[in-house]
C-alpha positions as CSV (number, residue, x, y, z in Angstrom):
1,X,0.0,0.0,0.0
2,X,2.9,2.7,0.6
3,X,4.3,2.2,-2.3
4,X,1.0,3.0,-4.2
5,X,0.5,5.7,-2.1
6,X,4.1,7.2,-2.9
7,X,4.4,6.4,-6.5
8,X,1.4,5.9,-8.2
9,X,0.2,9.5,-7.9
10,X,2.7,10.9,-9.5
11,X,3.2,8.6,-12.6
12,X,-0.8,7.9,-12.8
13,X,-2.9,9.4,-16.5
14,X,-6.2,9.7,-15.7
15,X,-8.0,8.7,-18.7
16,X,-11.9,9.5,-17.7
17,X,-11.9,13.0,-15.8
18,X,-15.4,13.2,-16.3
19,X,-15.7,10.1,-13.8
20,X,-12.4,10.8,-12.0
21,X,-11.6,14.5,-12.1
22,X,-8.7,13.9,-9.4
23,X,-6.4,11.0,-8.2
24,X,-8.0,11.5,-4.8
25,X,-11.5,10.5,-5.9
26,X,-10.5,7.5,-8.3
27,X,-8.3,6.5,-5.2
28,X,-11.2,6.0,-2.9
29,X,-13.1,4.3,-6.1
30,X,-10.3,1.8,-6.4
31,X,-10.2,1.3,-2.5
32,X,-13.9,0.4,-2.5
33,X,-14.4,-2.2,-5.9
34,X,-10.4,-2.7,-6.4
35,X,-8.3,-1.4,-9.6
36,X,-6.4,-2.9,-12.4
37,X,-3.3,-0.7,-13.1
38,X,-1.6,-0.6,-16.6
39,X,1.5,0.2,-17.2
40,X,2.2,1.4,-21.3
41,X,5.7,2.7,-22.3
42,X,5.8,6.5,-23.3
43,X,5.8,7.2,-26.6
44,X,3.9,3.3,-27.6
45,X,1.7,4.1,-30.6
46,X,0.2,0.5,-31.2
47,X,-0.2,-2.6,-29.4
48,X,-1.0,-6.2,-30.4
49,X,-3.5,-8.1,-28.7
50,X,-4.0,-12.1,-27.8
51,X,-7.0,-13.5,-27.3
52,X,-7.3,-16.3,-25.2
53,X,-10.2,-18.7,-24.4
54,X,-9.3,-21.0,-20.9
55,X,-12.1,-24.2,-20.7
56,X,-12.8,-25.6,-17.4
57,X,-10.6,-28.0,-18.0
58,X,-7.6,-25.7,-17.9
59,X,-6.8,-26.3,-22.0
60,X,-6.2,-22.5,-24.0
61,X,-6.8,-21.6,-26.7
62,X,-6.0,-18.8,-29.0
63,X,-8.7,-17.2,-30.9
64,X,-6.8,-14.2,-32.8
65,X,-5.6,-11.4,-32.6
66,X,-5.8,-7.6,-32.7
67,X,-3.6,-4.6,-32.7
68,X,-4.6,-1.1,-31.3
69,X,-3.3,1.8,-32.9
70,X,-3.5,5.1,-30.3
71,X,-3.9,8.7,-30.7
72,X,-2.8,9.3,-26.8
73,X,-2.5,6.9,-24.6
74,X,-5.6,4.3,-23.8
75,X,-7.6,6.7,-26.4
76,X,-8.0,4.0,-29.3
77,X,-8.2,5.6,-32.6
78,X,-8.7,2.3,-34.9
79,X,-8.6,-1.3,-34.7
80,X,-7.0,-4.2,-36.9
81,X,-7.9,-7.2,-36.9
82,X,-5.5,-9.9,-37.4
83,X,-2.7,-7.5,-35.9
84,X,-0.3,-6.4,-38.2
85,X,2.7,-5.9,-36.5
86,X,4.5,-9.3,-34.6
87,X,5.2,-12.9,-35.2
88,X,2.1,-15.1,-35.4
89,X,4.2,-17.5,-34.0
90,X,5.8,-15.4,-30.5
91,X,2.0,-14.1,-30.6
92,X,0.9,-17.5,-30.3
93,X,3.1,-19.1,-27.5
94,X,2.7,-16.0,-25.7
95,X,-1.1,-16.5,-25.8
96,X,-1.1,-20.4,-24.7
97,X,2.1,-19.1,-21.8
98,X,-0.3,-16.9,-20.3
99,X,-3.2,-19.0,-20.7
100,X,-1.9,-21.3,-18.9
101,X,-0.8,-19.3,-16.2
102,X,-4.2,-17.8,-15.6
103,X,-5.3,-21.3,-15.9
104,X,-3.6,-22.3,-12.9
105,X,-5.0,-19.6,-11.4
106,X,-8.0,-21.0,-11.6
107,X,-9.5,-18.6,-14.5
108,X,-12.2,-19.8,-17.1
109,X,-13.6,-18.1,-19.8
110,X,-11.8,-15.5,-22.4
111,X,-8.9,-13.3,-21.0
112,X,-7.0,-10.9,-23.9
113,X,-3.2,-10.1,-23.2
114,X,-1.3,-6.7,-24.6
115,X,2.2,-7.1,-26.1
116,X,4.0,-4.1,-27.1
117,X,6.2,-5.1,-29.7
């Protein structure tokens, strides 16, 4: 918890000010329901997208991608689908890695992981 409170106000973005016009308020939000806090590199225009699906069983599999191309960050401004930038193939193992990490985690359903390439 310090090290939230000491860092993440001063690297945070705020993407919704009309929900969260100051860390303060989206602070108390994330206290009450929880947060998921993403990190993107300055300056990343695009990013590439697995999908995943993870059966009850545990098996994954990978549906397809996606690549996001960005006008600021988190702000979307189009969409490809299949992604065009990446391997197939280091898209792919990442997918079924992670899949089966959250698998063990006991996750079902689909999940989506972002690699910035």
């Amino acid at each position: 918890r310090s090290l939230l409170r000491r860092l993440v106000p001063k690297r945070a973005i705020l993407c919704n000010r009309r929900a969260y016009p100051d860390f303060a308020k989206w602070m108390r939000e994330a206290r009450r329901v929880g947060a998921v806090i993403q990190a993107v590199p300055e300056g990343t225009l695009s990013q590439t997208s697995v999908h995943v699906q993870i059966d009850p069983d545990g098996a994954t599999n990978v549906l397809g991608t996606s690549e996001a191309i960005m006008c600021q960050p988190f702000v979307r401004a189009a969409t490809w689908y299949p992604h065009t930038r990446g391997s197939w193939e280091v898209l792919q193992e990442v997918g079924h890695r992670m899949g089966r990490v959250l698998a063990a985690k006991g996750l079902v359903g689909f999940a989506s992981v972002d690699v910035i390439f």
